[in-house]
C-alpha positions in Angstrom: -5.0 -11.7 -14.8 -1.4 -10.5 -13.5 -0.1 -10.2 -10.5 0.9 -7.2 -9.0 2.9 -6.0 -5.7 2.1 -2.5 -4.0 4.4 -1.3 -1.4 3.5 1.3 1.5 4.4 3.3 3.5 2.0 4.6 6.3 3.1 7.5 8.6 4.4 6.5 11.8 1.9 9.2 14.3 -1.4 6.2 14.0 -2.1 4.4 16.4 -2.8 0.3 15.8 -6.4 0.7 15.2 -6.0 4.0 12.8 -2.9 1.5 11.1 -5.1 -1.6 10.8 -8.0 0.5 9.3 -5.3 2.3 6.9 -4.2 -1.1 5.6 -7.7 -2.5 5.4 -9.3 0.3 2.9 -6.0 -0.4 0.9 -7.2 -3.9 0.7 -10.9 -3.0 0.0 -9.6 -1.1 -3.1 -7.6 -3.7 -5.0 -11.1 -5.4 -4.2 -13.5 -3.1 -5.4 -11.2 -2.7 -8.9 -11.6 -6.8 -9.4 -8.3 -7.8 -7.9 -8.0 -10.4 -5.1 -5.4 -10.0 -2.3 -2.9 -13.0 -2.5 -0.3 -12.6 0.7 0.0 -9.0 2.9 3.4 -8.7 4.6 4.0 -6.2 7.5 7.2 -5.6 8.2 6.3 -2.8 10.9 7.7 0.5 11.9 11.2 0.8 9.7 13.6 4.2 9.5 13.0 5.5 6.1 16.3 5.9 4.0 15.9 9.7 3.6 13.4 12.3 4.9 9.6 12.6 4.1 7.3 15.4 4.5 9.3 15.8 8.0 9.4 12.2 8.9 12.0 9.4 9.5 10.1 6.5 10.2 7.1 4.7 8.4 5.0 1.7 8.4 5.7 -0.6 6.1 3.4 -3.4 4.2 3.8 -5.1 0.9 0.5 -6.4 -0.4 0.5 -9.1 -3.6 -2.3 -9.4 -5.7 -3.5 -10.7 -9.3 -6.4 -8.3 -10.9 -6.9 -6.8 -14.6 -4.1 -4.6 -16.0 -6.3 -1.3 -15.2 -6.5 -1.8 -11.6 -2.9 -0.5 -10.9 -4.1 2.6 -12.0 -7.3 3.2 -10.4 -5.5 2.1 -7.5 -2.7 5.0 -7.8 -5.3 7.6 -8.1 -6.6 6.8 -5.2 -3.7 6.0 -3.2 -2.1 9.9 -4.3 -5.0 11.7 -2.4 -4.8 9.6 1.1 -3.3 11.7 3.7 -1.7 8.8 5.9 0.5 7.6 2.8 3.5 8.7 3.1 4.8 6.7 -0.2 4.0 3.9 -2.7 4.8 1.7 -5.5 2.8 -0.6 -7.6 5.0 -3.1 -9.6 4.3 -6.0 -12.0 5.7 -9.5 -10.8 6.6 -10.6 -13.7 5.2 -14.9 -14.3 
């Protein structure tokens, strides 16, 4: 198994239960693939560095997890079509 990062960014108009919920079916991906989430870290409401579909400001959340090498992509297919994504990146930690 490898360990992966995947970095979002959630736009900024939820409200805390829409957010949590967000996060949460981002989690019960990596799960349903076969990975297992290892350490989530918020970082909260940041100013994005340059302007997104209209937006300056995004939630932010780094999740790690280990899973098989094809879950990275079954994950980004599914991540493209969520509306509440503003952004994302899925990145092998390297051992």
């Amino acid at each position: 198994m490898n360990k992966y990062e995947i970095a979002v960014i959630i736009k900024p108009s939820l409200d805390e239960e829409a957010l949590k919920a967000e996060f949460d079916s981002i989690k019960e991906l990596i799960e349903r693939f076969g990975g297992t989430v290892e350490k989530v870290d918020d970082w909260g409401k940041r100013r994005l560095a340059y302007e997104i579909q209209k937006v300056n400001e995004g939630f932010y959340s780094f999740i790690t997890f280990s899973s098989e090498s094809d879950t990275p992509n079954e994950l980004e297919k599914r991540m493209r079509i969520k509306e509440n994504v503003l952004r994302y990146l899925v990145v092998r930690q390297d051992a």
